[in-house]
C-alpha positions in Angstrom: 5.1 -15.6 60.8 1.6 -14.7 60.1 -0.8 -16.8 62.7 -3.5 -17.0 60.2 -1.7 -18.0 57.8 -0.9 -21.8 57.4 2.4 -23.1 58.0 4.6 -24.6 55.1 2.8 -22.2 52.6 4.8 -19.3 51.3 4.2 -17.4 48.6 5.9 -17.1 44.6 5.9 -16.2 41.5 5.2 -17.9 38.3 9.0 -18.1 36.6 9.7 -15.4 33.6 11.1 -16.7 30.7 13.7 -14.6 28.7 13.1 -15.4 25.6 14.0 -12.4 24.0 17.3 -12.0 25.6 18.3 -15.2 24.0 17.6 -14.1 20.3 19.2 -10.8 21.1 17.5 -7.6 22.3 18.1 -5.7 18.6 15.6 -7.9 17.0 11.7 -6.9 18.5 9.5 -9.9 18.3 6.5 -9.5 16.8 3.6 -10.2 19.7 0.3 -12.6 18.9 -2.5 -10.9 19.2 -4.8 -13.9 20.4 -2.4 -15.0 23.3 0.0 -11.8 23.4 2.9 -13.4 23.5 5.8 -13.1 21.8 6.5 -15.3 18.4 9.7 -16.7 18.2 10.1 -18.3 14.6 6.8 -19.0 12.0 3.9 -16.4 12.6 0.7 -16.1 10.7 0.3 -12.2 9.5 -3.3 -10.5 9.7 -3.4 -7.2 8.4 -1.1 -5.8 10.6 -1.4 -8.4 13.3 0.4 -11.3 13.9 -0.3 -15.1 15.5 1.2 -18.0 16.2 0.6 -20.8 13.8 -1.5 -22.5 16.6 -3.2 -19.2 17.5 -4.8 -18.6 14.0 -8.4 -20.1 14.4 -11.6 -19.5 14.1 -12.8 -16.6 17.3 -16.3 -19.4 17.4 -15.2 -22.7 17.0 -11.1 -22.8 17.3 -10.9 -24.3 14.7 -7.5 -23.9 13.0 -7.9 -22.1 9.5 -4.3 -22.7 7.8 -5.5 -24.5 5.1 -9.0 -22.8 5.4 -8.4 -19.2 5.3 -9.8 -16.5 7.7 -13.0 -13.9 6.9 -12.9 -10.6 9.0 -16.0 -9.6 10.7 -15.8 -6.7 13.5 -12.2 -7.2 13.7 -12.5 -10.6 15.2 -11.4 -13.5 12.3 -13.6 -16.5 11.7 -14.0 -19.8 9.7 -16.3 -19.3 6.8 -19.6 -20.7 8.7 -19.1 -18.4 11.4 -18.3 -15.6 9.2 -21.7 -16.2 7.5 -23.7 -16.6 10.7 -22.6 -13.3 11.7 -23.2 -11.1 8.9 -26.5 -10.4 8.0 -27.3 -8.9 4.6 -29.4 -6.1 4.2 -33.3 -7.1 3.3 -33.1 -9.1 -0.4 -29.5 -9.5 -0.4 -27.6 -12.6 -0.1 -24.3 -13.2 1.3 -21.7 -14.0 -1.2 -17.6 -15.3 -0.8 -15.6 -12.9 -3.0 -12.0 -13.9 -3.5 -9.1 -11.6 -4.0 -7.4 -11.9 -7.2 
């Protein structure tokens, strides 16, 4: 071998898990788009973005909005107080929650 190289070291690779081959390859899993894997089972949909359950929190704090809800500011989603400490209103304007009906 290599004489730089310690002995007893060699080198790997992190294991690949097939989990799409295990579902079938006809069904495309829908891939989170905080961690980028793929969802297998309950996803949260954004738009046209999915995450796993786990995976839809606040971009600040982490904290996890499923009970919350989610506010969209420069494509990035956020818990209410974040939401509000990054959008500043335009000079004698206030920032106000609207709610879809």
């Amino acid at each position: 071998g290599d004489p730089n190289k310690p002995s007893g070291f060699r080198s790997v690779k992190a294991p690949v898990t097939k989990v799409a081959a295990s579902i079938g390859n006809a069904q495309k899993l829908p891939m989170c788009d905080k961690c980028g894997t793929g969802i297998v089972g309950v996803f949260v949909k954004l738009r046209d973005r999915h995450r796993h359950p786990e995976c839809y929190v606040c971009t600040d704090c982490g904290t996890n909005l499923k009970q919350k809800g989610h506010f969209f500011v420069e494509d990035q989603i956020y818990c209410e107080k974040h939401a509000r400490e990054r959008v500043t209103p335009p000079e004698g304007y206030d920032v106000v929650t609207v709610f879809p009906k």
